[in-house]
KOLBATI-703873 format. One record per residue (C-alpha): x, y, z; residue number from 1. Coordinates in Angstrom, 1 decimal. Last residue first. Layout:
BEGIN
X;Y;Z;NUM
...
END
This chain:
BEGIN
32.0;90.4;192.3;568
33.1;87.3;191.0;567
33.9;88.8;188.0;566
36.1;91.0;189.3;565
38.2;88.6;191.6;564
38.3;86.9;188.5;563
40.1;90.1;186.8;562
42.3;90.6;189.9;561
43.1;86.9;189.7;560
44.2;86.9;186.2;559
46.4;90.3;186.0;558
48.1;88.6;189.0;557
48.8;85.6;188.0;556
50.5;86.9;184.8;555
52.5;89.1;187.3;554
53.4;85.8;188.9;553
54.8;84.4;186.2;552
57.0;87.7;185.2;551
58.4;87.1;189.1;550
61.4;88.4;186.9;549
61.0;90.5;184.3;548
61.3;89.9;180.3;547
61.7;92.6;178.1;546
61.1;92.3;174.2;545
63.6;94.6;172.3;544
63.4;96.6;169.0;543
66.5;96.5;167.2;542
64.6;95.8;164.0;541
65.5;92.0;163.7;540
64.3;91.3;167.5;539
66.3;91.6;170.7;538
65.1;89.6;173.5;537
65.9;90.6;176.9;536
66.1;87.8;179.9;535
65.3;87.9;183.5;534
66.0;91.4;184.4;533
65.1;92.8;187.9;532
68.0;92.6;190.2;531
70.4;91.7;188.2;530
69.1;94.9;185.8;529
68.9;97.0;188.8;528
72.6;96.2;190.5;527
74.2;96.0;187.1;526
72.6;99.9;186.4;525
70.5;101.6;184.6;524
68.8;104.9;185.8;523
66.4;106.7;186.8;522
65.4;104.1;189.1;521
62.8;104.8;192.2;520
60.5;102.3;191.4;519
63.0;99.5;192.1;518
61.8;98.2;195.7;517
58.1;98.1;194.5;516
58.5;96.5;191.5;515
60.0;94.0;193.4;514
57.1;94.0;196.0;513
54.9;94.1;193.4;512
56.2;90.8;191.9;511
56.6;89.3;195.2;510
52.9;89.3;196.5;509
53.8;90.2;200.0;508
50.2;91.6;200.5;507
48.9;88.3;199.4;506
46.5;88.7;196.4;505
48.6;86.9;193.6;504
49.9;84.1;196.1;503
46.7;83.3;197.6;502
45.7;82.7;193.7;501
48.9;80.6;193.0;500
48.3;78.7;195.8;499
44.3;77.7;195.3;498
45.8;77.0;192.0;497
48.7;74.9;192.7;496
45.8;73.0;195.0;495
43.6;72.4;192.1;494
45.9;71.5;189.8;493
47.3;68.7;192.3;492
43.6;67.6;193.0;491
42.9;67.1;189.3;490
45.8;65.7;188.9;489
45.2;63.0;192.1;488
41.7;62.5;190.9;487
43.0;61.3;187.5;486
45.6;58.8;188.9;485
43.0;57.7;191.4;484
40.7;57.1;188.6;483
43.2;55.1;186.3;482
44.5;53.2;189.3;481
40.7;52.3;190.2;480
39.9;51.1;186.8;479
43.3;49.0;186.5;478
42.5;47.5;190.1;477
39.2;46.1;189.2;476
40.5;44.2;185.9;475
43.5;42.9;188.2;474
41.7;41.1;190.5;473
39.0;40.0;188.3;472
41.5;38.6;186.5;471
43.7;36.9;189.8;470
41.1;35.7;191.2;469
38.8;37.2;193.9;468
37.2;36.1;197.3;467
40.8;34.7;197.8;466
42.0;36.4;201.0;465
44.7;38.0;199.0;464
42.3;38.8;196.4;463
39.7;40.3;199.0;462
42.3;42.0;201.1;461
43.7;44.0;197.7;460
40.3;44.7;196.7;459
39.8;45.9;200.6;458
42.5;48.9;200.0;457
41.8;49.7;196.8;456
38.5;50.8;197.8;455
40.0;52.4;200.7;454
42.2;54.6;198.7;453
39.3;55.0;195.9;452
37.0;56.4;199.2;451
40.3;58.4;199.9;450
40.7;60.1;196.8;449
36.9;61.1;196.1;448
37.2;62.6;199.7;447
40.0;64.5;198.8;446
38.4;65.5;195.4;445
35.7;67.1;197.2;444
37.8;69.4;199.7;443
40.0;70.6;197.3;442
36.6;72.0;195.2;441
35.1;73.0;198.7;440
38.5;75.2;199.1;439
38.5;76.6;195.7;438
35.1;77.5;195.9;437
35.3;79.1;199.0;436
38.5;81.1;198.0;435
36.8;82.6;194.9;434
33.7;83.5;197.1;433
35.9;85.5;199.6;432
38.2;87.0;196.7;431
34.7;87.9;195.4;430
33.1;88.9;198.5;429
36.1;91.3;199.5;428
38.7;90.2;201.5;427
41.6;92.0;199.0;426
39.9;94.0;196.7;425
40.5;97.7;197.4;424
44.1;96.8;198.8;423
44.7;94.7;194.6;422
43.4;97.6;193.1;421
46.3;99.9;194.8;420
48.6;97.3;194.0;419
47.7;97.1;190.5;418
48.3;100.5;189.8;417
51.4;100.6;191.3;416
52.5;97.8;189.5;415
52.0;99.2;185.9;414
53.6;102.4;186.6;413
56.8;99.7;187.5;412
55.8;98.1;184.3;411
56.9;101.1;182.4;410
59.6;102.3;184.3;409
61.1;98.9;183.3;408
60.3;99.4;179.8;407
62.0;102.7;180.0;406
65.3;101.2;181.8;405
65.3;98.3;178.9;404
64.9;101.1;176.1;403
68.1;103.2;176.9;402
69.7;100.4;178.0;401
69.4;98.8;174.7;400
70.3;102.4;173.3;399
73.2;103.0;174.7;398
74.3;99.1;174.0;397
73.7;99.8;170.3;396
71.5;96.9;168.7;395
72.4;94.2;166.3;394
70.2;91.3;165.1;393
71.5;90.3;162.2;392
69.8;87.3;160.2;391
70.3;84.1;161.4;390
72.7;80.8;160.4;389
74.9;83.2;158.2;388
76.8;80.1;156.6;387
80.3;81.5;158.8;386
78.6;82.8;162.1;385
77.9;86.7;162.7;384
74.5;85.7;162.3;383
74.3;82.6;164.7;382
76.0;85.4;167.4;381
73.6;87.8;166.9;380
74.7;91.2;167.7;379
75.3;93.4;170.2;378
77.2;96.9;170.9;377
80.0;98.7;172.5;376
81.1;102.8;172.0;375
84.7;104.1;171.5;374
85.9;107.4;171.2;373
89.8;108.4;170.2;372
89.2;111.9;169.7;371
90.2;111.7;166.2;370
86.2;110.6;165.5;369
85.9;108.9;162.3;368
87.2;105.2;163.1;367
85.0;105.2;166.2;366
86.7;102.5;168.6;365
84.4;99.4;168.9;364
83.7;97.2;172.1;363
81.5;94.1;171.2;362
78.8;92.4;173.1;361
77.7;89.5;171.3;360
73.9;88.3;171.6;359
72.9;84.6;172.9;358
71.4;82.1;171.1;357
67.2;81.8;170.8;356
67.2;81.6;167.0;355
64.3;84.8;166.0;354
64.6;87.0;169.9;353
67.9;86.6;169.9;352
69.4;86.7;173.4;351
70.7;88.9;176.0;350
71.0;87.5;180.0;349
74.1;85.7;180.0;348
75.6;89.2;180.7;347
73.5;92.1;180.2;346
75.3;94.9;182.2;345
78.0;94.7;179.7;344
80.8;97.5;180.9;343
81.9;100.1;178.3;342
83.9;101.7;180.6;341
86.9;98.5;180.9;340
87.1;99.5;177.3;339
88.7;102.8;178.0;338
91.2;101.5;180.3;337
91.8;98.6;178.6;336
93.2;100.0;175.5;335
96.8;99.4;175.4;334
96.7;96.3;177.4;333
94.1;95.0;174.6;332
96.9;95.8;172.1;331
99.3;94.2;173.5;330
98.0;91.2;174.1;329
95.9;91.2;170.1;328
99.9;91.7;168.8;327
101.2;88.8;171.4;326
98.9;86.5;169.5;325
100.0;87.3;166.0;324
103.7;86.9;167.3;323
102.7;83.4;168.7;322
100.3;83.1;165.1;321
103.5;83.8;162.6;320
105.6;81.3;165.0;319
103.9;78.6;164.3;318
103.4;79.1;160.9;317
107.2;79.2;160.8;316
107.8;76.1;162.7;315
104.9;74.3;160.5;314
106.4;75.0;157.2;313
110.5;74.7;158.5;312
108.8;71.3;159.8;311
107.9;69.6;156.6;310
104.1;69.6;156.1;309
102.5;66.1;155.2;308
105.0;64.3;156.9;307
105.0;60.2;156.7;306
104.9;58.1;159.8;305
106.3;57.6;162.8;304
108.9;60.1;162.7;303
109.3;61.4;166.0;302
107.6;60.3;168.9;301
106.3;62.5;171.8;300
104.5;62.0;174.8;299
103.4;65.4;175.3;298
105.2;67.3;178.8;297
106.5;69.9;177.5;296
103.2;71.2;175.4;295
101.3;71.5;179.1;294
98.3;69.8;179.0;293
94.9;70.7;178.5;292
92.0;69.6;180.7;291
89.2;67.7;179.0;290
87.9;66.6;182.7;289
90.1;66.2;185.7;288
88.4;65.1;189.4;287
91.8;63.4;189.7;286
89.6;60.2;189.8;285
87.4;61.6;187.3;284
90.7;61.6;184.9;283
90.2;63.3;181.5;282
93.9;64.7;180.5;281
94.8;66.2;177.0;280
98.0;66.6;174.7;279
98.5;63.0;176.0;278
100.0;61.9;172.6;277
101.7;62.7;169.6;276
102.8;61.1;167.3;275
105.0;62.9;164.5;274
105.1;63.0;160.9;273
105.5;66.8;161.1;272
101.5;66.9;160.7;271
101.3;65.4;163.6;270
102.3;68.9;164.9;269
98.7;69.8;165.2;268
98.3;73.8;166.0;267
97.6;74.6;162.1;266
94.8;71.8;161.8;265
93.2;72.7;165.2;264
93.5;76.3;164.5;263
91.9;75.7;161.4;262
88.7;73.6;162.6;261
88.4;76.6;165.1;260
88.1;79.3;162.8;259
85.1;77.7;160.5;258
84.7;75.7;157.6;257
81.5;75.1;156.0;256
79.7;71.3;155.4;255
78.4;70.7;158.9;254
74.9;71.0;158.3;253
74.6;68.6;155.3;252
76.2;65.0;157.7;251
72.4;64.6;159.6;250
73.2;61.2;161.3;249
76.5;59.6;161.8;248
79.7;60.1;162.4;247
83.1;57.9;161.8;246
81.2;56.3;158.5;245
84.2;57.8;156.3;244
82.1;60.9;154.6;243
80.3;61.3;157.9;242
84.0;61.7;159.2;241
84.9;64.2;156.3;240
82.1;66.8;157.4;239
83.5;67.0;160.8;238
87.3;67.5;159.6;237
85.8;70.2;156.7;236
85.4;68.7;153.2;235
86.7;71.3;150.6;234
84.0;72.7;148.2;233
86.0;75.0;146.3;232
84.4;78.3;148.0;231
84.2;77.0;151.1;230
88.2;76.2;151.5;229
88.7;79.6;150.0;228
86.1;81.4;152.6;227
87.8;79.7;155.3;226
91.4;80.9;154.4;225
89.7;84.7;154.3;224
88.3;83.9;157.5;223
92.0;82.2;159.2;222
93.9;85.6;158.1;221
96.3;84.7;154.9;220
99.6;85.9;154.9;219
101.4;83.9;152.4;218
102.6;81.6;155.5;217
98.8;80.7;156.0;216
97.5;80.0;152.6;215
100.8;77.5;152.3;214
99.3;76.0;155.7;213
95.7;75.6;154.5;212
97.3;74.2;150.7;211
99.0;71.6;152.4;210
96.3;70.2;154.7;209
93.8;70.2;151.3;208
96.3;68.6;150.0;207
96.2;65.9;152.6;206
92.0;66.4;152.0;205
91.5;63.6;149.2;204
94.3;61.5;148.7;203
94.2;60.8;152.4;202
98.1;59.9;153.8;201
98.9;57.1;155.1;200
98.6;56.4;159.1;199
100.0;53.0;159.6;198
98.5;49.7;161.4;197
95.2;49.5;160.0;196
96.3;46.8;157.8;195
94.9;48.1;154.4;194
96.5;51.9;155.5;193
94.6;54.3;157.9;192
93.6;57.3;157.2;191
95.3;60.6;157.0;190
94.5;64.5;155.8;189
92.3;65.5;159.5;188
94.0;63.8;162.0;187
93.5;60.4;162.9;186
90.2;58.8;165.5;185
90.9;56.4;167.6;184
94.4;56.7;168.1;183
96.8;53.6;168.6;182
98.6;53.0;171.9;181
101.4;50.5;172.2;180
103.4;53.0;171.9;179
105.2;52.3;175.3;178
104.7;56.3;177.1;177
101.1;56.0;175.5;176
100.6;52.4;176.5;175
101.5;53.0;179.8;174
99.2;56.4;179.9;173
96.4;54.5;178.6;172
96.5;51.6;181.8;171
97.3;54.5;184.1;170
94.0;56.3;182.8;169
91.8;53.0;183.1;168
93.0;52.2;186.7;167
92.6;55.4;188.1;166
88.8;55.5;186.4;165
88.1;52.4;187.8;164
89.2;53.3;191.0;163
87.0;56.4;190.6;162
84.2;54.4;190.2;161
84.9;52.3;193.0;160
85.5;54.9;195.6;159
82.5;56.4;194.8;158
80.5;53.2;194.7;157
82.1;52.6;198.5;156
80.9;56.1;199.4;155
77.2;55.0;198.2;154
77.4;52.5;199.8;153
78.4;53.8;203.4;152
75.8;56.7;202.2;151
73.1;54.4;202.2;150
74.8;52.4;205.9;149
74.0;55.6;207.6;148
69.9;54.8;207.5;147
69.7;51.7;209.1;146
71.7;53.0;212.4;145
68.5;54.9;213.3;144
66.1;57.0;211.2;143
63.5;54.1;211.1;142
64.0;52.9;207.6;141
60.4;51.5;206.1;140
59.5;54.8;204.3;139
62.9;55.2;203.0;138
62.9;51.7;201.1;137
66.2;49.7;201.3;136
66.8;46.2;200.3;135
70.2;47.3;198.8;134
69.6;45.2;195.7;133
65.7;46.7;195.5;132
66.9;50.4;196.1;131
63.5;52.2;196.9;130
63.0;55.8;196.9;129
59.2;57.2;198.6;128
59.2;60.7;197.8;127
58.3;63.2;200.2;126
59.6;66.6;198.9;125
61.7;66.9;202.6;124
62.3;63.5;202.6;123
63.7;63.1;199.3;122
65.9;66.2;199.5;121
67.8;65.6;202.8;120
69.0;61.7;203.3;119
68.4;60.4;200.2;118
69.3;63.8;198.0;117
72.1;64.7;199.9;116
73.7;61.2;200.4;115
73.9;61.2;196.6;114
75.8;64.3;196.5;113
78.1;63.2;199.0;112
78.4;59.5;197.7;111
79.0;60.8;193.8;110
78.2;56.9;192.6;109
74.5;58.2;191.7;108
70.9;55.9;191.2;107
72.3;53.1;189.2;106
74.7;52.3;192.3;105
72.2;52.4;194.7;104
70.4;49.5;193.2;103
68.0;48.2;190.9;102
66.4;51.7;191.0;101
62.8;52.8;192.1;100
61.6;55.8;192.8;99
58.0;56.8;194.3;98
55.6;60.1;194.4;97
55.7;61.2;190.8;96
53.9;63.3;188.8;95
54.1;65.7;191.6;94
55.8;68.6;190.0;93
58.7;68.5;192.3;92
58.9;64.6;190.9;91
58.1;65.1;187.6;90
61.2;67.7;187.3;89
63.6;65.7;189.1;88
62.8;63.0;186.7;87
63.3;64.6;183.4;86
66.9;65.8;184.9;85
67.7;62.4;185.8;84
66.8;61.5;181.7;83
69.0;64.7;180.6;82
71.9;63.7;182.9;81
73.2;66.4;185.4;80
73.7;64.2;188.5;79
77.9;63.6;188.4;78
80.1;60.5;189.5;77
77.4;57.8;187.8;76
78.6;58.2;184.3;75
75.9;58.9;181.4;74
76.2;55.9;178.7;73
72.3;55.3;178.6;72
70.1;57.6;181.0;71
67.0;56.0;181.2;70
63.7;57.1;182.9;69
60.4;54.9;183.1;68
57.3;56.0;183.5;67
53.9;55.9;185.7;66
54.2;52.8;187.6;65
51.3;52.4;190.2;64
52.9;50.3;193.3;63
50.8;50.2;196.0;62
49.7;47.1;194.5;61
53.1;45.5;195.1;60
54.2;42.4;193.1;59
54.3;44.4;190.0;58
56.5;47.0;191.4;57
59.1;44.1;192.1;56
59.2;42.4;188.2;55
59.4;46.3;187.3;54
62.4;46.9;189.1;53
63.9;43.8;187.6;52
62.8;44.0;184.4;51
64.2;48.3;184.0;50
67.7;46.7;185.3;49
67.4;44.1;183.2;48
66.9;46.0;180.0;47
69.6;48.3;180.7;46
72.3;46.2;180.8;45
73.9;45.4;184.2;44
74.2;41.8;185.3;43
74.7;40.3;181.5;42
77.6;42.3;180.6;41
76.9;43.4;177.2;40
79.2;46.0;176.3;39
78.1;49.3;174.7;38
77.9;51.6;177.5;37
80.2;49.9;180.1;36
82.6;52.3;180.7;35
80.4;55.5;180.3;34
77.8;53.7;183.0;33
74.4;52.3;182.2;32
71.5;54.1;184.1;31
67.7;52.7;184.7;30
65.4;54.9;187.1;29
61.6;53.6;187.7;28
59.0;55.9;188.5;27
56.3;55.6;190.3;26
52.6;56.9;191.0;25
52.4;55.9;194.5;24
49.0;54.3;196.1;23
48.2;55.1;199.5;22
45.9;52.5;201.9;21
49.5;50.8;202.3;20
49.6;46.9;203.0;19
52.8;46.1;204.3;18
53.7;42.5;203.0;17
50.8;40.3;203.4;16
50.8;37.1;205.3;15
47.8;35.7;204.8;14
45.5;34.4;208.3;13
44.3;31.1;208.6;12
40.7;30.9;208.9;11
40.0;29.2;205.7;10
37.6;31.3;203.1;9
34.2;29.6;202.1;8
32.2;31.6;204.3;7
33.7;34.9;202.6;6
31.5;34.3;199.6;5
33.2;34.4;196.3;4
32.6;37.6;193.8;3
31.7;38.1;190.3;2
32.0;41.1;188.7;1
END
């Protein structure tokens, strides 16, 4: 590569904008609000947001972006968004070492949780977060009065969103108590006339309407009304809006009826020839999602458009499932007692070993015993699923606990073991020689990293002094991004595993001191499995797969006793 001679430079000093000898892998965070997803106001589509951010990370060469994270149509008033997700996770990994957002806005509008990420969980991981609109970067703020105005903004985005959302709700609700408002999406059995101004009925599934509530008054349970629907083909609700264009994508799965569809048909009195509205409140400003509303206070009116089921019909369906529902009360009063013993000690913590979902407990009384016995067990909950989406998985809960408390008596033998190996070979010349290799290894790349640091350092000088253009400029810095992105993995793997390996042969290797604390159990209990249990996976044959907590670092362990072994 060419380069100019320094005699021909002038003598007047650049102004450059904080050099830094440290180049941050970065990340750029784009969001478009629920209310504006869709629209195309100029100032905040997506596009410019991710232009802008990287129009100012390209005018900073200790800059390095790395990705870019989008979260389209996620509100700003709560932080669990897939793409925000993505990004926590690179950045306790390491991947990434700088944000940048437009502004504060993009990043959260919640001003308390927001504030507890810029002012508490950023500096303590030590991320670099830039907010170009806000001209804010945390490494330039000094800690003084600079700092309280991010959470001032944030509070005023707070306070704007949910002004928004006040004024969006009160706007509906007007045109709900006028009838102004039209629904988005009809009940299953109408559509909308030539006009789109009436509901008419739907040649195709209004019978299908009739014939669910005629199934109903004869006595039908809501399965055995399912298995008719499936049997002639009926569309279900979901199935019919791929039919009209309302959904899209992948229309095949959702072709069989199940409980719920009913119970939304049976439970909808717009059926009467009714409207009905505000059956349901969503108000962030109330801090009020999906929340159902209480029947006597529906914005009713009557007789707005033609009744598929007359209102004796739906009345005395109605009344059919209230006394229906007071049966299954009455009859879990009756039992309690004896079902409150059959207690599920696996709670959120029992899956399917072939599909992943979770496992149903269910309490059974034994119809051959006269003594009134009961006994609880699991299975599948894809299987027990109209269209049989598994195969069953069932197991008794006696003997899932039964075979969980062995297998934990099992790896408890195991730990013992292990710990006793682990005192024989804790400072000994192979843990010794392990640890100097992994410390001269650590040591190596952090001298590659700072001779790249510094190299960066005077090819920034030498372009901003002029010795080189703006192409060989760039063609110099590319190489030395792509090694110091290298060397800073390889130095990131090899610290985790320098920690990993301390880790496995510490005395308070947590693991064995778990195993430890529960070696004494003879039996099961919620105490034992909470404190112990990770997950169990049942397979087809009832067999189960036992997953422990600290399993990672038991992994670690088995590894670093056997290189421990080889070293020796």
């Amino acid at each position: 590569m060419a380069r100019k001679s320094r005699k021909q430079i002038a003598v007047e000093e650049p102004v450059i904008e904080s050099v830094s000898s440290e180049v941050f892998s970065t990340a750029i965070y784009a969001r478009l609000s629920v209310e504006n997803s869709g629209k195309s106001e100029k100032v905040d589509v997506i596009a410019n947001q991710i232009e802008i951010c990287k129009s100012y990370i390209a005018e900073r060469p200790y800059l390095n972006l790395i990705d870019t994270y989008v979260d389209n149509g996620r509100t700003g008033t709560v932080f669990d968004r897939p793409e925000f997700n993505r990004l926590m996770n690179d950045i306790r990994t390491g991947r990434i070492k700088c944000l940048v957002v437009r502004d504060l806005s993009r990043f959260g509008r919640d001003y308390i949780e927001a504030g507890t990420y810029l002012e508490r969980v950023f500096p303590q991981i030590g991320l670099r977060f830039i907010a170009i609109k806000e001209n804010y970067d945390n490494f330039d703020a000094d800690g003084s009065g600079e700092s309280l105005i991010i959470p001032l903004q944030n509070m005023i985005n707070t306070l704007y969103s949910k002004d928004i959302s006040r004024k969006v709700s009160t706007a509906l609700k007007a045109q709900m108590e006028s009838g102004e408002f039209k629904k988005r999406n009809l009940p299953y059995g109408y559509r909308w006339d030539e006009e789109h101004s009436n509901m008419v009925f739907d040649e195709e599934t209004a019978p299908i309407v009739r014939r669910i509530f005629q199934w109903k008054i004869e006595g039908l349970s809501l399965p055995a009304i399912a298995d008719r629907l499936d049997a002639m083909n009926a569309p279900n609700p979901e199935f019919q809006k791929y039919q009209v264009g309302v959904r899209t994508g992948n229309a095949t799965a959702k072709k069989i009826w199940n409980k719920s569809s009913l119970t939304t048909i049976l439970d909808n009195p717009h059926y009467v020839g009714d409207t009905v509205l505000g059956r349901t409140l969503n108000a962030i400003y109330k801090g009020v999602k999906n929340q159902h509303i209480d029947r006597e206070e529906w914005i009713v009116f009557p007789n707005t458009h033609e009744a598929i089921i007359s209102r004796e019909d739906f009345q005395k369906v109605r009344e059919m499932r209230n006394a229906a529902a007071r049966t299954r009360v009455e009859k879990m009063e009756r039992t309690e007692e004896i079902r409150a013993t059959l207690i599920n000690l696996f709670e959120d913590k029992i899956v399917c070993a072939d599909c992943g979902r979770k496992l149903y407990f269910h309490r059974k009384r034994v119809d051959k015993r006269k003594d009134g016995a009961w006994y609880a067990f699991y299975e599948c909950s894809s299987s027990v699923k109209r269209g049989n989406l598994c195969t069953p998985h069932y197991t008794r809960q006696d003997k899932l606990e039964a075979d969980v408390l062995a297998a934990i008596q099992l790896q408890v033998k195991a730990a013992l073991n292990y710990d006793k190996l682990l005192a024989k070979l804790r400072n000994s010349e192979g843990e010794r020689s392990i640890r100097d290799q992994q410390n001269a290894l650590i040591t190596s790349l952090n001298l590659k990293l700072s001779g790249i640091s510094k190299k960066r350092t005077r090819l920034y000088e030498d372009f901003t002094e002029g010795i080189l253009d703006e192409e060989e400029y760039a063609f110099a810095k590319k190489a030395y991004d792509e090694q110091y992105v290298d060397l800073s993995r390889r130095l990131d793997e090899a610290v985790q595993r320098k920690v990993k390996f301390a880790e496995a042969m510490s005395e308070d290797n947590k693991w064995l001191t778990l195993m430890k604390s529960v070696s004494g159990a003879t039996m099961l209990s919620q105490e034992l499995v909470d404190e112990s249990v990770e997950l169990v996976k049942v397979h087809e044959d009832g067999s189960i797969e036992l997953v422990m907590k600290y399993g990672d670092i038991y992994a670690l362990t088995v590894q670093s006793i056997k290189e421990v072994q080889e070293a020796m």
